[in-house]
SERO-758777 format. One record per residue (C-alpha): x, y negated, z negated. Coordinates in steps of 0.1 Angstrom, whole numbers, padded with zeros to 4 digits, always signed. Layout:
// SERO-758777
XYZ...
This chain:
// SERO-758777
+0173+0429-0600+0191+0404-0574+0197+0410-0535+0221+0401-0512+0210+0379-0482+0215+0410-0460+0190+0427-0481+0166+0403-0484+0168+0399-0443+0167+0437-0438+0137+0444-0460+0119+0409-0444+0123+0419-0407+0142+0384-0404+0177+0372-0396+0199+0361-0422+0201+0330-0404+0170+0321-0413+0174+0324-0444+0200+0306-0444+0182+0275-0429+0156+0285-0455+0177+0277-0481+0190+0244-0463+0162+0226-0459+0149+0239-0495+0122+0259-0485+0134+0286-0499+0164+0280-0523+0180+0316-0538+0177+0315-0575+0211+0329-0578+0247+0334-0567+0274+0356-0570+0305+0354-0585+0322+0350-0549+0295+0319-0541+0272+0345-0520+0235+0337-0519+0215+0362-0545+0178+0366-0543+0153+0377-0572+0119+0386-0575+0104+0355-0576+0117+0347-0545+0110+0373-0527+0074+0364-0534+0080+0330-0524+0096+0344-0492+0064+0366-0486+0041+0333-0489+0067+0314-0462+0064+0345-0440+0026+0349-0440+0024+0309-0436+0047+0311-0405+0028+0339-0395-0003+0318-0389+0018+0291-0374+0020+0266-0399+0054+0246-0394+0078+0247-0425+0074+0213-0434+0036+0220-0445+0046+0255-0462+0071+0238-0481+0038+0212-0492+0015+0245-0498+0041+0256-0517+0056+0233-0537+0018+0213-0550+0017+0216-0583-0021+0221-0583-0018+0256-0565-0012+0281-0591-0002+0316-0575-0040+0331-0579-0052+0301-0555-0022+0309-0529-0042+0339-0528-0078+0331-0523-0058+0310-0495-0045+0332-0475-0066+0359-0478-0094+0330-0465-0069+0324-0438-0068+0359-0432-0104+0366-0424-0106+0335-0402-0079+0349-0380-0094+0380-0384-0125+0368-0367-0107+0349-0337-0084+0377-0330-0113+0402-0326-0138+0378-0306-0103+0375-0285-0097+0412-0283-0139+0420-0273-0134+0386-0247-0105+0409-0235-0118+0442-0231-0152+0429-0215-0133+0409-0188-0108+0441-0185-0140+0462-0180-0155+0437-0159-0123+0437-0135-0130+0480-0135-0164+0474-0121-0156+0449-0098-0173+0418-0116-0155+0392-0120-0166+0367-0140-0156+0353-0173-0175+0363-0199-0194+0327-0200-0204+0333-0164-0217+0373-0170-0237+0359-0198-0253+0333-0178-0262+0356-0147-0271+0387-0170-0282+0378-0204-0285+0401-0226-0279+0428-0205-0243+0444-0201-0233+0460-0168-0201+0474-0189-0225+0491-0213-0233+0519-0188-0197+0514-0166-0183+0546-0180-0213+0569-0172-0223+0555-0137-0178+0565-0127-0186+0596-0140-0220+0602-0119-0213+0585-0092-0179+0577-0086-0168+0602-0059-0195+0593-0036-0196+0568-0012-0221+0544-0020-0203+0542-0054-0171+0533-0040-0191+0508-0010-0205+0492-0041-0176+0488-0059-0161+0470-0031-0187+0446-0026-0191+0436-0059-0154+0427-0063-0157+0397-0042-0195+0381-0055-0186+0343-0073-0208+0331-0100-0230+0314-0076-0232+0351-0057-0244+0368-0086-0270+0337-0095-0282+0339-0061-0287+0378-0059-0304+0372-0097-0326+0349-0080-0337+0368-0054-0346+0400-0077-0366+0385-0099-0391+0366-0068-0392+0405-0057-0402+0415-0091-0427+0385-0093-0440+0392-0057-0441+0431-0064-0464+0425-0103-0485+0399-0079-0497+0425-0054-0501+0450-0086-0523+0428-0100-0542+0428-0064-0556+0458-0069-0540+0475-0040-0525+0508-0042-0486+0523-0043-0495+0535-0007-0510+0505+0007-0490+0489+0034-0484+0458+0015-0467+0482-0013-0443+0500+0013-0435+0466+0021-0422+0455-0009-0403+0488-0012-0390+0486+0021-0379+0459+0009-0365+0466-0022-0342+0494-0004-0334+0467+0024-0320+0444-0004-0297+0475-0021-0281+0481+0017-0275+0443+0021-0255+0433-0012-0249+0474-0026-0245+0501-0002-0260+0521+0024-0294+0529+0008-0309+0560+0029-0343+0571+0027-0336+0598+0009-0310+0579-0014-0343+0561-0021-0366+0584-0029-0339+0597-0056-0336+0561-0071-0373+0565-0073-0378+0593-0094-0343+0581-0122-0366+0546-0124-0391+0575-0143-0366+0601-0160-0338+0578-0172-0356+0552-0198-0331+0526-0193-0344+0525-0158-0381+0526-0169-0378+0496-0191-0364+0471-0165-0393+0476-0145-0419+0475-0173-0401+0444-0191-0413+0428-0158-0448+0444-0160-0460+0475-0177-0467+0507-0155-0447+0488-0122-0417+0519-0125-0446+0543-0114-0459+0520-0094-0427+0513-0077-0416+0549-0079-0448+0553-0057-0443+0528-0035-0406+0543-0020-0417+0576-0018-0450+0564+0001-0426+0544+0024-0401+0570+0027-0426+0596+0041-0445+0566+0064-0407+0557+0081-0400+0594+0089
């Protein structure tokens, strides 16, 4: 079987100018030609003109296919093990690209926008997207949602790093005092959850009493809530949970 260059173009997704220029700079030379002197390709170089494509494909320039080609110390087995090498390297970029993409994409959805260099250093581990979907769903017609959302949009870096900061002295301060020995009602307690709410209202939203007192009782029925507060020290989301409703009641 032989095929025009139209065919060969058609069935290639290319123009048949290129392989025309293929064929001039002898990258790809057709192994026959017609009795009117038109350009005839067989089998063999349509496989050729597979290995070109995939090459160009991963942006080699033709001068170096024509080299991968053309060494006589490639047999076609080795083109093989080659690309399909190639293959799973580009494999691997193109999906850390297209996760890098759909984390800053969420990230720009939640308001947070930071690289994904910059989210790892102010949250570790922890992924704010993880949970993105369910907390629009919950929350996202109410108003502290949307205040939130708003706020967010504009922290920096350095923002986020400070308000990091800031949480964890609370946390240190808050195990401190439940090492002390002093109670979820004791006034230095309601402090610290006075505080706590006084910190949501000043980089959040407008964190009520009552707004409070429900935050305080998901720390103990969601267990993603839960284990913050004990990664920081075990039995503090009672504590704490304690603390606000104790407040609550002592501010009304």
């Amino acid at each position: 079987m032989s095929y025009s260059v139209g065919q060969v173009a058609a069935s290639a997704g290319i123009t048949v100018r290129t392989l025309h220029h293929y064929d001039e700079v002898g990258l790809l030379v057709p192994s026959g030609r017609s009795q009117a002197g038109h350009r005839r390709y067989g089998d063999e170089d349509l496989d050729r003109l597979q290995r070109i494509l995939f090459y160009r494909e991963l942006g080699f320039p033709l001068e170096e296919i024509a080299v991968l080609l053309d060494d006589p110390k490639v047999d076609p087995q080795e083109h093989l093990r080659r690309q399909h090498a190639l293959l799973t390297s580009r494999i691997e970029k193109l999906q850390k690209m297209a996760a890098a993409v759909e984390r800053a994409t969420e990230a720009r959805r939640m308001g947070i926008n930071l690289t994904p260099e910059e989210r790892f250093e102010v949250f570790g581990d922890f992924d704010p997207d993880e949970y993105a979907d369910e907390a629009r769903e919950r929350w996202g017609q109410q108003d502290a949602y949307r205040e939130s959302q708003r706020r967010t949009a504009s922290y920096t870096k350095e923002d986020w790093l400070r308000i990091k900061q800031e949480q964890e002295d609370w946390g240190r301060r808050f195990a401190a005092l439940m090492d002390s020995g002093d109670g979820p009602e004791s006034g230095a307690a309601m402090e610290l959850a006075e505080e706590h709410r006084q910190q949501i209202c000043r980089l959040y939203y407008a964190c009520t009493y009552e707004i409070h007192t429900g935050l305080a009782e998901m720390y103990l029925a969601d267990p993603r809530f839960t284990s913050t507060f004990e990664a920081i020290k075990p039995g503090m989301a009672e504590y704490l949970s304690e603390a606000i409703v104790a407040n609550a009641i002592h501010r009304a």
